[in-house]
N, C-alpha and C positions, 0 to 999 in steps of 0.2 A: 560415526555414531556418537551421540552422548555421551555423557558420562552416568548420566543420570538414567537414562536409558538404558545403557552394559548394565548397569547396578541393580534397575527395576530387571531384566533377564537374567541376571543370576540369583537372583534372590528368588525368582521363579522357576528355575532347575532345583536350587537347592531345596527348596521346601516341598516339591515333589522327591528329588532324594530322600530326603528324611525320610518323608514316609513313607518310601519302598525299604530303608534298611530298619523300618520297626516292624513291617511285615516279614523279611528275612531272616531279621534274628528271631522273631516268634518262630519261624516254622524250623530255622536250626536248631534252636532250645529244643525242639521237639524231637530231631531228628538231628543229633550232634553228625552222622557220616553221610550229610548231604552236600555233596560236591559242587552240585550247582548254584548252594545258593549260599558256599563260601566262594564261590568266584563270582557270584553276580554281586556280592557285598564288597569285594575288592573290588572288583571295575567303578561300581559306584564309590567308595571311599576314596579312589585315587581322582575321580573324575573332579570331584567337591573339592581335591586339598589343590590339582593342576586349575581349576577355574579361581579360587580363591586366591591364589597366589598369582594369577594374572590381574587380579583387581585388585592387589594390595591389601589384602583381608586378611593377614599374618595369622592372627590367632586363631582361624577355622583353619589355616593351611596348617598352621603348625599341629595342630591337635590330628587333623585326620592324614598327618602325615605319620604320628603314633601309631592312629587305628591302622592306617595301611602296612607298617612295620611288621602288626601282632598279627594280622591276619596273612602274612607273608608265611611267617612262622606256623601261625596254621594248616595254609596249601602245604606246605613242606613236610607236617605232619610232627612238629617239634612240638608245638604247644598243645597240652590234653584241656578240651573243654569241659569243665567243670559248672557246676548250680554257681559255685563262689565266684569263677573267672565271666562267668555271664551279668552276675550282677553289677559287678566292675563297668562289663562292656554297654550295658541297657543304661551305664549312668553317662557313661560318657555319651553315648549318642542323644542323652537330653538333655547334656550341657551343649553338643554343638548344637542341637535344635534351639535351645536357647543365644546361644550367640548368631545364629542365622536372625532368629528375632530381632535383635541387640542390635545387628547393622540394619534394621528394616526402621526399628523406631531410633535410630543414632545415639542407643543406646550401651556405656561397658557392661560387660560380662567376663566377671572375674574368673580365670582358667588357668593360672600360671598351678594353683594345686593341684589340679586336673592332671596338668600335664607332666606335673612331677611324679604324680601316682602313677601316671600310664608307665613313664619310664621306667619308675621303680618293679609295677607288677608283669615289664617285656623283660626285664634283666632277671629277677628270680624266677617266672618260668623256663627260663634260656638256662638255669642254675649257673649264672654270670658273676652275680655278688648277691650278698646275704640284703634284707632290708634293712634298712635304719631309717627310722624316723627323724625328721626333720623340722624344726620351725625358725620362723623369721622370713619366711617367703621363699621366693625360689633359687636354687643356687643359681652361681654365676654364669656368664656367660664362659665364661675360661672352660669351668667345670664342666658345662652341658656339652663344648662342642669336645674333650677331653673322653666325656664317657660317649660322645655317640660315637667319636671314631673307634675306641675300641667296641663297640656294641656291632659297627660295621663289618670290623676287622673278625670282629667273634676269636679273640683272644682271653686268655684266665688275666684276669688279674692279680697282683700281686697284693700282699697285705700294705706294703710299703707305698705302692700307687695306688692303692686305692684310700688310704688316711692322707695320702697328700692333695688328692681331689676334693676329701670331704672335710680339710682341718678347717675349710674355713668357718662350718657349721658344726656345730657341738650334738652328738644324739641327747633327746631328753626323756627320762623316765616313763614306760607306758602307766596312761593316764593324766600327763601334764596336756593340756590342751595346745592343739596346734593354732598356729596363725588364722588370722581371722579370714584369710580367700582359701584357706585348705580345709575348714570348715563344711560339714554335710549339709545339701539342704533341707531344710525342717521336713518333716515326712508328709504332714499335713497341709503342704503348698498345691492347690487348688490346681490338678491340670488342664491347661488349655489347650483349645485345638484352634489351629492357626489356617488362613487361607489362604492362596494367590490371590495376588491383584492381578494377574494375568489366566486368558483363559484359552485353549486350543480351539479354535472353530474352525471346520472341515470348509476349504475353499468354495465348495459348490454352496453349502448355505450363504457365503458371500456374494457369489454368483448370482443366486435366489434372489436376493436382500438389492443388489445393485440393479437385478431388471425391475424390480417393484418399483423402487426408486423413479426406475425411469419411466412408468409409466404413469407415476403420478406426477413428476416434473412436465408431462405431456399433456396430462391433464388438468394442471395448472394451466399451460398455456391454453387449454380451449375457453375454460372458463375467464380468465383473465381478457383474452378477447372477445366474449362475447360481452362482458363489462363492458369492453372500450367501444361497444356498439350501441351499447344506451347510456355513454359518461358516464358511467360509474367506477373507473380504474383505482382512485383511492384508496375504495374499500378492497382493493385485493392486496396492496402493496406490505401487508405484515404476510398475505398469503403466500405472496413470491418470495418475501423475504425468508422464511421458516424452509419452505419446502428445496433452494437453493444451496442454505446451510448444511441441510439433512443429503440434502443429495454428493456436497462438495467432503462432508462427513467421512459417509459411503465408501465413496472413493479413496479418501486417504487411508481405510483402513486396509484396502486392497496395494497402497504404496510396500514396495520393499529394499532394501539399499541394492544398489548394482553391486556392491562386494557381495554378498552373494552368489553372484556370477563369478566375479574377477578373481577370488580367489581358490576358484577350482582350477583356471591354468596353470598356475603354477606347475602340477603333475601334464597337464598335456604338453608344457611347452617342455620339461625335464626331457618327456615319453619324445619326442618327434626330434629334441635335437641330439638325443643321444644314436635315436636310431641315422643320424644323417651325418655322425660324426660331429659336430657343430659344437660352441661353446655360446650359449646363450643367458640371458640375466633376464628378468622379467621386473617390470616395473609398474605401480597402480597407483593412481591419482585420482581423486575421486571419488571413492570406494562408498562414500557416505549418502549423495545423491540420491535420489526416490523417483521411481518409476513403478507402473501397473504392472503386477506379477503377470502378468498374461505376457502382457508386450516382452519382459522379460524372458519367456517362457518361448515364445514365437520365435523370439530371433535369437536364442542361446545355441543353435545349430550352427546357424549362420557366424556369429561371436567364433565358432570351433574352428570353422573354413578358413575363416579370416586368419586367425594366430596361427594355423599348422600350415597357411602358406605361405607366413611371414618369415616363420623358421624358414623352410623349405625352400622358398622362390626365394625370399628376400633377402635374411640372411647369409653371408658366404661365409665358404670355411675358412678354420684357422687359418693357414697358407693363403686364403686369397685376401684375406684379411689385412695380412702384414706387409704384403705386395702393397697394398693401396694405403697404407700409412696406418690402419687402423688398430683400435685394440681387438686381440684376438675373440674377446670376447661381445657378441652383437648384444644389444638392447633394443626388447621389446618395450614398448608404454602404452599399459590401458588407461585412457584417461576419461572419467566423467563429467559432464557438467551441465549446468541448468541455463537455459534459454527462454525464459517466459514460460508457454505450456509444452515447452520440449525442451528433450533430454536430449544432448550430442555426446554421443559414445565413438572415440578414435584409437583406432590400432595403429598404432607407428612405430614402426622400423628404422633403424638406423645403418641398412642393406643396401643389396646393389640397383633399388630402385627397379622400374620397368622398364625395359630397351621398346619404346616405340617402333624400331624399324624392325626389331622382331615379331611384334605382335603385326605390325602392317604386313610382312611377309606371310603371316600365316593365316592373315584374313585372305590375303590372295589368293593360299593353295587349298583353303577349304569354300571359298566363293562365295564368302560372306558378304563381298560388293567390288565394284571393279576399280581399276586400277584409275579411272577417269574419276570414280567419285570418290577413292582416297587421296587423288591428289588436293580436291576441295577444301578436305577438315581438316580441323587443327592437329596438334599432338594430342590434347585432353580428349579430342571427340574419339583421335584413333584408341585412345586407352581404355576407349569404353566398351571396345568390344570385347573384351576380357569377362565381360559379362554374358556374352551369348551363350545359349546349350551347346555343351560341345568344344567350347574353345581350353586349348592348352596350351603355353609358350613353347613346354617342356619339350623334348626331344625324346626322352626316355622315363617309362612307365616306372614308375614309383611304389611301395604302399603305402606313400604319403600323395604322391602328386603324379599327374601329368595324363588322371583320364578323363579331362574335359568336366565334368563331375563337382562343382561346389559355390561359383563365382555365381553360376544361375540362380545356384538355388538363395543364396545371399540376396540375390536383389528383388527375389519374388518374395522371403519374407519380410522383407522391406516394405516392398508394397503392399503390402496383405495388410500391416496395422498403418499403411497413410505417412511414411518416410520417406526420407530421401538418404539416398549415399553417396557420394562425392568421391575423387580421386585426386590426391595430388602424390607426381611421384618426381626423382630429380634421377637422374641416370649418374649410379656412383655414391648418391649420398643418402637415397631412403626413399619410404612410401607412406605417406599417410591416409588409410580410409577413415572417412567419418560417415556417421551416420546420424541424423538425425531421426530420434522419435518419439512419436506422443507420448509423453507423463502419463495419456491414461487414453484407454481405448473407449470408456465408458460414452463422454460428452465429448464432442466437433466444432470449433467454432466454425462456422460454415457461413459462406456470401450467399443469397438467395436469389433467383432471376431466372425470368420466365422466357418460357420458348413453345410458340405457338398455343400458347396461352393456359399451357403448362409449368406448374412450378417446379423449378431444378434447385439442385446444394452442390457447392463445390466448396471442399475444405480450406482454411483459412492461409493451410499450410501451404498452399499450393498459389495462393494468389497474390501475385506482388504489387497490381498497381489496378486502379478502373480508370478506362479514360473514354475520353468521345471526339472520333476523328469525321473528317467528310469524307464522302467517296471519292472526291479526286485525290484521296493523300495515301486510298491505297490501291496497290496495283497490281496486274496479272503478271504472272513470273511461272514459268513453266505452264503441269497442274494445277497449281495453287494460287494464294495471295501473299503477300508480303507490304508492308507499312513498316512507317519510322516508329520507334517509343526510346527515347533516352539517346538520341544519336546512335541509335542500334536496327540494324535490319533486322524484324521478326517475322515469323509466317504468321498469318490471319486465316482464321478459319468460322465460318457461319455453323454452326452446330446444327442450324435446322436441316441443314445437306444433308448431313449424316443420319439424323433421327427421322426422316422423311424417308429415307430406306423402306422399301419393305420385304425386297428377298436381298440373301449376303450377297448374290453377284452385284447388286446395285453398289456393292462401294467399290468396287472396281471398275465402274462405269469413267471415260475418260471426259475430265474436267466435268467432273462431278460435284468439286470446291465454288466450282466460278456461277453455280447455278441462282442462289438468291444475291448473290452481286450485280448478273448481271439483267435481274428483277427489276434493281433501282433504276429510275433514272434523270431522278433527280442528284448530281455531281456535288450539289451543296450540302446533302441530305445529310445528317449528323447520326454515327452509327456508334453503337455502344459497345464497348469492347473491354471483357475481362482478361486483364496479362497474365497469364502463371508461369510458375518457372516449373518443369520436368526434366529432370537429368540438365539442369543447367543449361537447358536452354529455354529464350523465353517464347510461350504462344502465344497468341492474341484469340481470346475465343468469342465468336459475334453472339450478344443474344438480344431479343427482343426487349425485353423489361425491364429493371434492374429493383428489386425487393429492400432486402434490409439486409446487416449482419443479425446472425444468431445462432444462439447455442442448441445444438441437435441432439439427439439421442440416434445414434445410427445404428441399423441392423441390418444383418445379411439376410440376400434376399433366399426365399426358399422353391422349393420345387417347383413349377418345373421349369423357373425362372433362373435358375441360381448363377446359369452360364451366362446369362445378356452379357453382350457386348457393350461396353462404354460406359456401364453402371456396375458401383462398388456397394452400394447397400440402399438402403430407404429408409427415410421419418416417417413421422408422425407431425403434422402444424396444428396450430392451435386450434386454425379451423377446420381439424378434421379429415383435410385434405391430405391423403400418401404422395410424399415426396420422394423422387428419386435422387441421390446423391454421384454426383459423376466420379469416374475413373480417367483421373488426367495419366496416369502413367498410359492405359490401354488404349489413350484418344491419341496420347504422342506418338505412341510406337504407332499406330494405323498412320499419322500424319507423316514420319518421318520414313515410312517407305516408298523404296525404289520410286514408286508409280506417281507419288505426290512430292516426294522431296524437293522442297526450292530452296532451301537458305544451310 
């Protein structure tokens, strides 16, 4: 985060503090044995002197480190509030209101007198030492840290120490005027009322605010096309310009840093590795990066799964630790970072990785796939079953791990805002997940392309390449189809198969895939083919038409639709027309089972 930023948010607590401890002290003044609102004024006092002194604010931290002293003294029931001892206190709190001001316009605000009086009237209420007045400014450093240790200590002083504290200042006759910053301020100084530049608005009016948005960025696009039907685009181009802004606006107000997130593990990963005996360090990179509080929101579950079974799975103990050369203590690293319109969030471990022939083992004994079609996949394919409902390495039930219970739900909040999550593990040396995901759920850039003379969206995220092969270049293989892209076998799949369906037994139908392939018969014929990548592997998906890129507003779809199969939400185009936007994770998994799998 900024610095200029931290600054504008403290300055935005603080000036709401003030004005909770001018309402506190009015209602103490009133009510000197009100307990709750001399500890709601120390929570707050110490809150302003601990944030002040994180931003290097010394003189607000020094002062309401005073106020926190006398009011300490008060809980304690040492110091009696008096009409005198309030007025005291009413002035200090507008001198620190005045130095919050001070750091807002970069302006000083003389307080060393301030603070000298505070000292002076917590030591005579304490009946510590007698007052003496003072001028020439503030004593010395020597002197102040001198009298706070004995102020600490709450010892008598002596006459002897206490003239050898004060020799270096002379008392002067009451009536001689003090130095010009121990000076009262004129009485007739005009008071102000100060505002935030910052204001709290409740998520759901942003919520409100971003569907408006989006419905007028939809309505741009109708009108902007129906321009481009009589030439007249020109005149919309400040139109799209303005409502683009407002909309990209919107959305950064809804941005908020992933520290946020990252620095709530800290206590989870403390909680899980103390319960597993473990010695763990947590590490965060990134912490600054900006993403859509929702997205955030979505997958902070998922974020939980991950680090307590990093601990748990990934990291070993002490003892196995040192076996294997390493420091007893494992490191965790959350790291952030920006990708264009995506954000990549990685959990890495520096553990004993995933043993593939475990997890293959125990796809066997729960019959997750046979032993003919694991021999097929790689290691990263077998790793992915670690995501199935139900799957656990563990051998022994935990109340951290091992009931099948977290890895699922991980990947379905993934897929719910339009990510991906990847696996790399090494056996021996660590695990890293990543994840990537949309900066914002609001807007999709999305590829558009028709099928059966229907308009479809498929996320941008998901699309790695378009190309146009001939029918001889692709071929039947099993169920399916399969073609070259990139010196790589991929499966191909016609979309119209599937959306030609019209009961669910129909997609169990065998060679169900091969049906508008083997339509064509022209060998030459040039067929249009979007590649996406899901779960790292690539598909080929056939469609009729091929549209344009664009940016979508997508929505989830509603009753009594909400479950379709193969479809994640719907637009709005410019012309009016309801667009469906597809679900590549729901089209792979149908694709990649049993019954169709060829590659």
């Amino acid at each position: 985060m900024k610095e200029e930023e931290l600054k504008q948010i403290f300055l935005a607590e603080a000036q709401d503090s003030f004005e909770e401890l001018n309402r506190l002290f009015t209602q103490l003044e009133k009510n000197h044995s009100d307990r709750e609102a001399i500890e709601a004024i120390f929570r707050i006092i110490h809150t302003i002197k601990g944030n002040a002194a994180a931003m290097g604010f010394e003189d607000v931290a020094s002062i309401g480190h005073l106020l926190e002293d006398i009011f300490s003294e008060i809980r304690k029931g040492k110091i009696i509030l008096t009409s005198m001892v309030f007025n005291d206190l009413f002035k200090a709190i507008d001198k620190l209101g005045e130095m919050i001001v001070g750091i807002k316009e970069d302006k000083k605000v003389p307080y060393k007198g301030l603070r000298a009086k505070l000292k002076v009237i917590l030591r005579n209420l304490k009946g510590e030492i007698e007052f003496e007045a003072t001028q020439g400014g503030e004593s010395s450093e020597e002197k102040d840290q001198a009298l706070d240790e004995i102020l600490s200590q709450k010892k008598e002083i002596s006459e002897e120490h206490k003239e050898e504290i004060l020799a270096s200042e002379q008392p002067v006759p009451i009536g001689v005027p003090l130095a010009e910053e121990f000076k009262e301020e004129s009485s007739d100084k005009k008071s102000k009322i100060t505002f935030s530049d910052f204001v709290q608005v409740p998520v759901s009016k942003l919520d409100t605010l971003l569907n408006l948005v989006g419905e007028l960025a939809i309505e741009k696009d109708r009108i902007i096309a129906q321009g481009a039907s009589i030439g007249a685009t020109n005149e919309y181009t400040r139109l799209y310009r303005i409502t683009s802004d407002l909309q990209y606006s919107v959305m950064g107000v809804r941005l908020v840093q992933v520290g946020a997130l990252f620095h709530k593990f800290h206590r989870i990963v403390r909680d899980v590795a103390t319960l597993e005996g473990k010695k763990v360090n947590l590490q965060l990179e990134g912490t600054e990066i900006e993403i859509d509080r929702n997205v955030l929101q979505i997958i902070s579950d998922s974020m939980i799964h991950l680090v307590r079974n990093a601990v748990s799975h990934g990291i070993e103990s002490p003892e196995e630790r040192i076996k294997k050369g390493k420091n007893t203590e494992g490191t965790i690293l959350l790291r952030a970072s920006s990708d264009k319109e995506y954000v990549i969030i990685e959990v890495i471990d520096d553990g004993n990785g995933v043993n593939v022939e475990k997890v293959r083992k125990k796809v066997l004994e729960k019959g997750l796939a046979t032993h003919d079609a694991l021999s097929t996949l790689s290691d990263d394919d077998i790793v992915k079953f670690i995501f199935e409902p139900g799957f656990s390495s563990v051998d022994n039930v935990t109340s951290v791990s091992g009931r099948g219970v977290g890895m699922d739900v991980v990947k379905k909040a993934v897929d719910a805002v339009g990510g991906k999550i990847n696996t790399k593990t090494e056996l021996g040396k660590g695990t890293t997940f990543s994840l990537s995901l949309p900066s914002s759920m609001a807007v999709k850039s999305a590829l558009l392309f028709v099928i059966n003379e229907t308009e479809y969206a498929i996320p941008l995220s998901f699309t790695e390449a378009v190309i146009s092969v001939k029918k001889s270049e692709i071929h039947k293989v099993g169920n399916g189809l399969v073609t070259s892209h990139l010196e790589e076998t991929i499966s191909v799949m016609f979309l119209r198969d599937i959306f030609e369906c019209k009961e669910p037994d129909d997609l169990t139908a065998p060679h169900l895939l091969h049906r508008s392939f083997d339509e064509i018969d022209d060998h030459e014929s040039k067929i249009n083919i979007v590649v996406v990548s899901v779960d790292n592997r690539m598909i080929g998906f056939v469609v009729d038409r091929l549209l344009q890129q664009k940016e979508i507003i997508e929505k989830p779809l509603g009753k009594p639709v909400e479950n379709a199969r193969f479809i994640s939400g719907a637009t709005i185009l410019g012309n009016g027309n309801v667009c469906l936007v597809l679900d590549a994770n729901d089209i792979s998994e149908f694709l990649f089972k049993p019954v169709f799998a060829t590659v």
